[in-house]
C-alpha positions in Angstrom: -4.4 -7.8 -7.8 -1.4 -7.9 -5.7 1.8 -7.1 -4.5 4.7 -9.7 -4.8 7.6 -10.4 -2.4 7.0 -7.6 -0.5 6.8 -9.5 3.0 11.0 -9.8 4.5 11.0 -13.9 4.8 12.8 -12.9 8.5 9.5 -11.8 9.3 7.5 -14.8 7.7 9.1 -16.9 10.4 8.9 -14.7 13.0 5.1 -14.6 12.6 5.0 -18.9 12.1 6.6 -18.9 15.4 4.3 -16.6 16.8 1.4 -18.5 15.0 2.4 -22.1 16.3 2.8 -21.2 20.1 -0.3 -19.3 19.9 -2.2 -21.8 18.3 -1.4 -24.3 21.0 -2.4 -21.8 23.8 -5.4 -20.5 22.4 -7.0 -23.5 21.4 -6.2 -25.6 24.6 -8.3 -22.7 26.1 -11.2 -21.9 24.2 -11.4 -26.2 23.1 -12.4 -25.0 19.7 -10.2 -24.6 16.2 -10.1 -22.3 13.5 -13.1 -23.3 11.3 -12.8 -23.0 7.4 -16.0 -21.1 5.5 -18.1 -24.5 6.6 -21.4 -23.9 8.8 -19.8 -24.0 12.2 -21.3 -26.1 15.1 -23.0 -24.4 17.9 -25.8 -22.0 18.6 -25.6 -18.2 16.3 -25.9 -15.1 18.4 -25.9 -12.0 16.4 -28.1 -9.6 18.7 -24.9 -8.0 19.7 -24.8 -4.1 19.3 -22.5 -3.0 16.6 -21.8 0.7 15.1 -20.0 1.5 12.5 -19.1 4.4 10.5 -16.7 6.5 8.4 -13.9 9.0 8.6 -12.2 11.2 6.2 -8.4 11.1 6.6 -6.4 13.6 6.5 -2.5 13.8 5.1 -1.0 10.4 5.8 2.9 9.6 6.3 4.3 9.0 2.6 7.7 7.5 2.5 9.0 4.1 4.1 6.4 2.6 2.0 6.4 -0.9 0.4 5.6 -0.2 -2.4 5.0 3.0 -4.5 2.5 4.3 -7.0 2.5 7.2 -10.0 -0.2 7.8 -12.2 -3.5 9.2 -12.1 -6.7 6.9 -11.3 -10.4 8.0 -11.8 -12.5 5.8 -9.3 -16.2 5.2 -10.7 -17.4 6.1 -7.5 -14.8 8.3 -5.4 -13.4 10.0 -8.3 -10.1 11.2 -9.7 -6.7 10.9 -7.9 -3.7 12.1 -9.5 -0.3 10.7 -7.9 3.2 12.1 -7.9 6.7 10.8 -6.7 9.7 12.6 -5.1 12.7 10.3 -4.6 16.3 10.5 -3.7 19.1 9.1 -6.1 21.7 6.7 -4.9 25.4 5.9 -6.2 25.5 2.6 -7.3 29.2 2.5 -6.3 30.6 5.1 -3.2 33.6 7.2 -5.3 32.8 5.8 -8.7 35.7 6.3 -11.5 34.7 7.0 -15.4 37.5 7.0 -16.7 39.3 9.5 -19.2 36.4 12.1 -18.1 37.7 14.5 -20.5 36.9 11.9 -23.8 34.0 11.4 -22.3 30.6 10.9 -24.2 27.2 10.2 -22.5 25.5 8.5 -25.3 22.0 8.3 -23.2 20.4 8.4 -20.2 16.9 6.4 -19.0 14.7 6.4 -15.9 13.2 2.8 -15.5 10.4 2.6 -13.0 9.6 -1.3 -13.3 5.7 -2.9 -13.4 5.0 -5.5 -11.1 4.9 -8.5 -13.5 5.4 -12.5 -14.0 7.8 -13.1 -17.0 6.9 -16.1 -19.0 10.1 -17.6 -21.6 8.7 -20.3 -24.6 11.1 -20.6 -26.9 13.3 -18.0 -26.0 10.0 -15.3 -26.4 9.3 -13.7 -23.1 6.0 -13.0 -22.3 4.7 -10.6 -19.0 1.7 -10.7 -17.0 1.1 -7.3 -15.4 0.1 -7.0 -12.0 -1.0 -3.6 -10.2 -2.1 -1.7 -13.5 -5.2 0.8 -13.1 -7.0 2.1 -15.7 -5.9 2.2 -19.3 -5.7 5.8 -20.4 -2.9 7.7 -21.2 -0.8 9.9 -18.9 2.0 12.6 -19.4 4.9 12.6 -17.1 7.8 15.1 -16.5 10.6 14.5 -14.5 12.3 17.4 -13.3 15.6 18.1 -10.7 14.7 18.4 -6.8 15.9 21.0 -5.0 14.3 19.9 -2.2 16.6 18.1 0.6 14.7 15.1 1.7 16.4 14.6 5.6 16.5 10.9 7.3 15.6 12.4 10.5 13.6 14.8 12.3 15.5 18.0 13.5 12.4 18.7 16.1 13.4 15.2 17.8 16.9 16.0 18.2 17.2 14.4 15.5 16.6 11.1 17.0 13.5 10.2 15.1 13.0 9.3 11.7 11.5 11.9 9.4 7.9 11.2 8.0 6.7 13.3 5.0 2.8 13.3 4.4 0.8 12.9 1.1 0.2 16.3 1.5 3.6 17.9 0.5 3.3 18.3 -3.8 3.0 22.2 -3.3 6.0 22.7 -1.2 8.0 20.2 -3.8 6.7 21.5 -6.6 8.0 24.9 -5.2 11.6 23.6 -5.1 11.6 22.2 -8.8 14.8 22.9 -10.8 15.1 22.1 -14.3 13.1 19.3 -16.6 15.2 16.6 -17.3 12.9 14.5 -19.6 9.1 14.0 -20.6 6.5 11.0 -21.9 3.3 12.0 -23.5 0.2 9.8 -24.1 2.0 6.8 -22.1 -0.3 3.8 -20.9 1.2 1.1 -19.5 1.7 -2.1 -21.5 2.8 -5.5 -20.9 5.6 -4.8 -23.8 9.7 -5.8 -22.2 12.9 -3.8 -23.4 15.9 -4.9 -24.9 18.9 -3.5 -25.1 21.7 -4.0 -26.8 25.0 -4.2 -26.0 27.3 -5.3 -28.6 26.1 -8.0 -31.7 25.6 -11.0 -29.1 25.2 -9.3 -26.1 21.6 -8.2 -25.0 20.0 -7.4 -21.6 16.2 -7.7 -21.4 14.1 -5.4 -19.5 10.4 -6.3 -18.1 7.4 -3.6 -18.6 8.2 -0.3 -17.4 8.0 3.3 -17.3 11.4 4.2 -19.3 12.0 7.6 -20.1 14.9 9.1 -22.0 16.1 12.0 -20.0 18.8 15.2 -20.7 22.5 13.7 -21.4 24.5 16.4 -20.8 23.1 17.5 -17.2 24.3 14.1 -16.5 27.8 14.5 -18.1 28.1 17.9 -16.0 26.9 16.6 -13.3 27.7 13.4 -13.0 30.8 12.0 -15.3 32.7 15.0 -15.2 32.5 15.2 -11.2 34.7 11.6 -10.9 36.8 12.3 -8.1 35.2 15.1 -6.1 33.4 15.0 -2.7 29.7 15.4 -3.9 30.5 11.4 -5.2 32.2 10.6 -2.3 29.4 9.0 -0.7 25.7 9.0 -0.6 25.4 11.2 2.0 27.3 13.6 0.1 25.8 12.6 -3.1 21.8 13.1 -1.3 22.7 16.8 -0.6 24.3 17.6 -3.6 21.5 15.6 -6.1 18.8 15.8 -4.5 16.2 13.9 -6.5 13.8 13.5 -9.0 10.4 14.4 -9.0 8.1 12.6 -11.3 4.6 15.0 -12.0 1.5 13.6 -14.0 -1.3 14.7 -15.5 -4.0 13.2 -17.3 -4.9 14.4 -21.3 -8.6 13.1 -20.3 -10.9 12.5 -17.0 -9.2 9.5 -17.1 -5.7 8.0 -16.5 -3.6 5.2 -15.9 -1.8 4.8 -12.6 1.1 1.9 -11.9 2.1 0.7 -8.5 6.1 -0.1 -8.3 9.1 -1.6 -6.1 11.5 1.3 -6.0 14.5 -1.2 -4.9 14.3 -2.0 -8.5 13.6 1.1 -10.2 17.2 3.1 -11.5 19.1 5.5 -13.6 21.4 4.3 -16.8 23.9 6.5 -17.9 25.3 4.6 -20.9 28.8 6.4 -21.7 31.7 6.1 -23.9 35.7 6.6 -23.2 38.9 6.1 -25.1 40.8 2.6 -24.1 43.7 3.9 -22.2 45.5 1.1 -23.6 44.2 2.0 -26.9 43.7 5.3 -27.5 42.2 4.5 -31.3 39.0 2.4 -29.6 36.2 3.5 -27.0 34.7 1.6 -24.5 30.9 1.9 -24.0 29.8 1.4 -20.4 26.8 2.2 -18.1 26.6 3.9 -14.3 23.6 3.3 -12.7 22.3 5.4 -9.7 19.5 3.9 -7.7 16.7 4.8 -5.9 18.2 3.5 -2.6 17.2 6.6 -0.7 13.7 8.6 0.7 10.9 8.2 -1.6 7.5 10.2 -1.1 4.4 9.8 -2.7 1.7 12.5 -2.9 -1.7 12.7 -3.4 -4.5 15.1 -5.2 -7.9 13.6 -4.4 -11.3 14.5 -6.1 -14.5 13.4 -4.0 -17.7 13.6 -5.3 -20.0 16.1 -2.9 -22.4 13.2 -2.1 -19.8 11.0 -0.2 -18.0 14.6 0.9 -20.9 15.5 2.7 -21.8 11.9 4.0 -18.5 12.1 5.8 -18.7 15.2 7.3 -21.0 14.5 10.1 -21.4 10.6 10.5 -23.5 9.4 13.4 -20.7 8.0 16.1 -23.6 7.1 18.6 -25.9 4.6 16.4 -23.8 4.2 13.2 -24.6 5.0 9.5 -26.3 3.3 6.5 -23.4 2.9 4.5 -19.6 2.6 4.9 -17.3 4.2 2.6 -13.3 3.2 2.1 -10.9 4.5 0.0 -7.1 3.9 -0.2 -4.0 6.3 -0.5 -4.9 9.2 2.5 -8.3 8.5 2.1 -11.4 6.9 4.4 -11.3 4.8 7.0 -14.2 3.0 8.6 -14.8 2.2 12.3 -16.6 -0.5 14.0 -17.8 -0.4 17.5 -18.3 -3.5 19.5 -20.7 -4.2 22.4 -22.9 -0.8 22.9 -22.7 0.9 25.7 -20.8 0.2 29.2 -24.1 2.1 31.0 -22.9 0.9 34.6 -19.7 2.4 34.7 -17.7 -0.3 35.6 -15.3 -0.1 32.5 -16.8 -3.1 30.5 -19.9 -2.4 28.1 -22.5 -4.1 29.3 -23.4 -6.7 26.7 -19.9 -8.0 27.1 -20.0 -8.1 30.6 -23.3 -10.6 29.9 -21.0 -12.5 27.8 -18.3 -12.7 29.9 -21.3 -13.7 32.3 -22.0 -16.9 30.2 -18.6 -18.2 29.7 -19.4 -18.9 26.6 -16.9 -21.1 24.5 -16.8 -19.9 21.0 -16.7 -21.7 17.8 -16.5 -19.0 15.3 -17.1 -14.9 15.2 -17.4 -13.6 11.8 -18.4 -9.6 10.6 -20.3 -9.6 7.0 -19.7 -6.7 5.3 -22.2 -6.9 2.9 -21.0 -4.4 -1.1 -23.8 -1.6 -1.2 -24.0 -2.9 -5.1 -26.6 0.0 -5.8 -24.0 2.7 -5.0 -21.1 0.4 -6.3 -20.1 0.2 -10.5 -18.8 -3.2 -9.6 -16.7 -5.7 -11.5 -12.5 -5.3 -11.5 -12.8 -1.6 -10.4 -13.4 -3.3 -6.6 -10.9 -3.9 -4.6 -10.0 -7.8 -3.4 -9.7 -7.5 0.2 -9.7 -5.3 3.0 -8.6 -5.4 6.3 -9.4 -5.6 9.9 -7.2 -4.4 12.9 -7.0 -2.4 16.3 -7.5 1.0 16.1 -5.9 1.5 19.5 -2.7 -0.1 19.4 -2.4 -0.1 15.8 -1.9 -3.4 15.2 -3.4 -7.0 14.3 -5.8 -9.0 15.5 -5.2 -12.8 17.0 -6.8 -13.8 14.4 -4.4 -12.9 12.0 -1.0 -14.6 14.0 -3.4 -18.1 13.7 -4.1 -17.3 10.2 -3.1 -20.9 8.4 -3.1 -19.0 5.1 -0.5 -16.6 5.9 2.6 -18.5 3.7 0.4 -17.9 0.6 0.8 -15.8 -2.3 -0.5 -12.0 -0.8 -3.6 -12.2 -3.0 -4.6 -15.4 -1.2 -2.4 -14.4 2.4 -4.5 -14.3 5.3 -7.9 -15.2 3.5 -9.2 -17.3 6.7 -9.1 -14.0 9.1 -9.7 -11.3 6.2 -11.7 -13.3 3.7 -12.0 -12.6 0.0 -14.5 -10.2 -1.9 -17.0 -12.8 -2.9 -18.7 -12.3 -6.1 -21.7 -13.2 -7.6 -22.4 -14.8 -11.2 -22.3 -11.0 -12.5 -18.8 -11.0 -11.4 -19.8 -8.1 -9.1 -18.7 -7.9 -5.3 -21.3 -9.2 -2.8 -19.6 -9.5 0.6 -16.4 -9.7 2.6 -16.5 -12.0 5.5 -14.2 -10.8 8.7 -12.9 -13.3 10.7 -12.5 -12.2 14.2 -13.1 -15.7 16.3 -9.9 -15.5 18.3 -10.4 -11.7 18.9 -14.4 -12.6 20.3 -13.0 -15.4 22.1 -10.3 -13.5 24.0 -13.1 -10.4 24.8 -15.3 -12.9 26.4 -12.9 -15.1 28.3 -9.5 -13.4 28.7 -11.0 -9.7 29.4 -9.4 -8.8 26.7 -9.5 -4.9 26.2 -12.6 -3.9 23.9 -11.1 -1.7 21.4 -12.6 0.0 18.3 -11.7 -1.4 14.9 -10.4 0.1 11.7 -11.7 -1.1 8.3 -9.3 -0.5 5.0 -8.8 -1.5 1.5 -5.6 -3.2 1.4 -3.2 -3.3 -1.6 -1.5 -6.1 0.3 -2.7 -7.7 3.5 0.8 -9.4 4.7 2.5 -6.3 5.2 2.3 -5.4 9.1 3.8 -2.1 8.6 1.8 1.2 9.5 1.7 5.0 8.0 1.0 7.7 10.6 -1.7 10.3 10.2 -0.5 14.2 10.5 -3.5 14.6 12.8 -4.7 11.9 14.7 -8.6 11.4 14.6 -11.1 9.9 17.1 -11.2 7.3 18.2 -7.6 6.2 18.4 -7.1 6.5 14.9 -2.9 7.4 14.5 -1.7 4.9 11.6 -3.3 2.9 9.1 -1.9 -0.1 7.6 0.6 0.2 4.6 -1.3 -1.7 2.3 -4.1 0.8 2.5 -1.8 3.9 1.5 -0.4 1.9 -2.1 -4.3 0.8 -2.8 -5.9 3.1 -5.1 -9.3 1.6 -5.1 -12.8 1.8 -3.0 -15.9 0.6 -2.4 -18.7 0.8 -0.2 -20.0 -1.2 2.2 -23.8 -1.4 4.5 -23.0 -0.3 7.7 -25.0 -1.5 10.8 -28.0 0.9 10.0 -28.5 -0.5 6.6 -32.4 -0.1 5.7 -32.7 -4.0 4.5 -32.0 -5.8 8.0 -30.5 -8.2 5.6 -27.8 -6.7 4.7 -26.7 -5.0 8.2 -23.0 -5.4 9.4 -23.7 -7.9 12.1 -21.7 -9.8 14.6 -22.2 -13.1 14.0 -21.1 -16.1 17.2 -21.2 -19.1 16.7 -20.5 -20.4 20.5 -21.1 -23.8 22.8 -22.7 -23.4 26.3 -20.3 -24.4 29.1 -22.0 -27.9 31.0 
């Protein structure tokens, strides 16, 4: 599954820039190029200590996202996470005019939260392809009016910083609710479009959605019959006055259905009618759209069953753990170590230093991180790829600016450095292989800083933004990638203690002794 267009194309060249000139420096240095999943030449060395384990997360920031989500999503393994929205409302046009407000008639009013989807026309039929859809059960949604002022910065800064809300703000939104404005029982999401007519030859067509028909004449009040006053001014103006929607589900069953969406698309109609001023006799019908061009915040109610719960509690930093859990949305993380121990004191661990010792010129690094399938349900509830990248400086790896995949589609993006769940004939998950040869390579021969990595499930691996944690967790663990916060899904993974040696997280190098 995958997120579309999501990636600025500003930055797309940015990073081919960055790629190229990399490229040419770092392979003119290390005389080796990035291999494809063939056996690599050179001698394998994977006695190198590795430790891994898991973290819970706590409240992660919420808004600036790519992406957001609303629904509710029972994991086979991690269990149920229900998923609400607050977002701001924008004018579509600063000082909007309506006409004769005092003929006026709002006919109707919809909220359209658009599925990501790939529209197909034969024969003037349109057919969708949904994309991010999980689970098929129904949901019910309310919409109600916000109360609560969503600010664009931070009044403990100086207001020089932007404001981040955290997934764990429902309560204190919840307890700034005004009035319901509209409600949708039993809805699953279906790849059924809308169309809407306009006159006997005029249609606009809609792709899959969450539509909902909410109250008319809180948008007359509210909106129509204040033409010409300062709340509509501007958005500013218009931010404080209405101050957003807030979109709460609930699941009928232990089940649920939960959609990921671009809010830059989603909107409010207000389709209206006024007499012609030129002809009093005849109304004209038209439409005032307000967008949600303003602060959106997702939050987050996660079940977890006691076994993983009290797994994470206590995980063993100094040798590693069995298994490796991750979750998306504020969920787990998992850490890998590199190296063992630096027992001499001299800032290096030592089995680097030995490397570095060597000068050895390396070919490829990879780390296999083999699906626990006996803990795992398997099949399309796993989640395509997950991610590598520096816990310390929240960021990339090389590997991922000398990615020659990174132009492609983000379910096949960066599949060289964070390669693809690979299945077996079962269709179920069997490993993920990391990577990490540029990273390894600039460790060993550029004394490159040795610093923990984080582990995630990634929604979309091509976004470079980062979410900060509330509470920052050892060891350097401040943000998490984007990607992770819109995934819903988990799995789990052997960790470097795994009982069946075979399956161990290993660092594998592939490398070519210096003559």
């Amino acid at each position: 599954m995958k997120i579309k267009n999501l990636l600025p194309i500003a930055g797309t060249i940015v990073f081919l820039i960055i790629a190229l000139s990399s490229c040419q420096e770092d392979v003119s240095a290390i005389g080796s190029e990035i291999l494809g999943d063939e056996t690599p030449n050179g001698i394998l060395d994977d006695s190198q200590t590795v430790v891994s384990y898991s973290r819970k997360l706590g409240p992660v920031q919420s808004n600036r996202l790519p992406a957001y989500q609303l629904g509710v999503y029972n994991d086979p393994v991690y269990g149920k996470s229900t998923i609400n929205l607050l977002s701001q409302l924008t004018l579509e046009l600063s000082n909007p005019t309506f006409g004769d407000t005092t003929t006026a008639k709002v006919d109707s009013v919809f909220v359209y939260l658009p599925f990501f989807s790939t529209a197909t026309t034969v024969d003037s039929t349109t057919t969708y392809e949904l994309d991010s859809i999980y689970g098929s059960s129904p949901i019910n949604v309310k919409i109600f009016k916000s109360n609560y002022f969503l600010r664009e910065y931070d009044p403990n800064t100086g207001f020089q910083e932007l404001q981040n809300y955290y997934t764990d703000q429902g309560q204190t939104f919840e307890q700034n609710l005004d009035i319901q404005l509209g409600a949708v029982e039993n809805f699953v999401p279906n790849d059924k479009g809308f169309i809407l007519r306009k006159g006997e030859d005029d249609e606009e067509k809609l792709g899959p959605g969450l539509r909902v028909k909410l109250d008319t004449a809180f948008f007359r009040k509210n909106i129509i019959n204040m033409q010409g006053t300062e709340e509509l001014r501007n958005n500013n103006n218009f931010k404080n006055y209405l101050r957003g929607l807030y979109f709460e589900v609930n699941s009928p069953s232990n089940n649920g259905s939960l959609f990921i969406f671009d809010k830059a698309k989603a909107y409010v109609s207000i389709f209206y009618s006024v007499d012609d001023e030129n002809n009093p006799e005849e109304r004209k019908n038209k439409v005032f759209k307000l967008n949600f061009g303003g602060i959106a915040v997702n939050t987050f109610q996660n079940e977890l069953s006691p076994q993983i719960q009290t797994a994470l509690e206590n995980p063993n930093i100094e040798t590693g753990e069995e298994n490796l859990y991750l979750r998306g949305g504020d969920g787990i993380i998992s850490v890998v170590e590199l190296f063992g121990k630096d027992l001499d004191n001299n800032g290096v661990a030592d089995e680097l230093q030995e490397l570095r010792d060597k000068k050895w010129i390396i070919n490829e690094a990879n780390l296999i991180f083999y699906v626990n399938q006996d803990l795992m349900v398997g099949g399309a509830t796993e989640p395509e790829r997950i991610m590598i990248y520096d816990l310390k400086n929240s960021n990339v790896l090389a590997d991922y600016l000398l990615d020659p995949t990174n132009g492609l589609d983000p379910v096949d993006a960066f599949s060289n450095h964070f390669g693809k769940l690979q299945r077996g004939s079962d269709g179920n998950g069997k490993y993920y292989k990391m990577k990490i040869t540029s990273h390894i390579s600039n460790l060993i021969n550029k004394d490159s800083t040795n610093v923990p990595l984080g582990i995630v499930v990634s929604q979309n691996v091509a976004i470079r933004t980062t979410q900060k944690l509330q509470n920052p967790m050892e060891p350097n663990i401040e943000q998490i990638p984007s990607g992770a916060v819109v995934s819903p899904e988990g799995t789990i993974l052997y960790g470097n203690a795994a009982a069946n040696p075979e399956k161990r997280l290993k660092l594998q190098i592939y490398y070519t002794e210096p003559k």
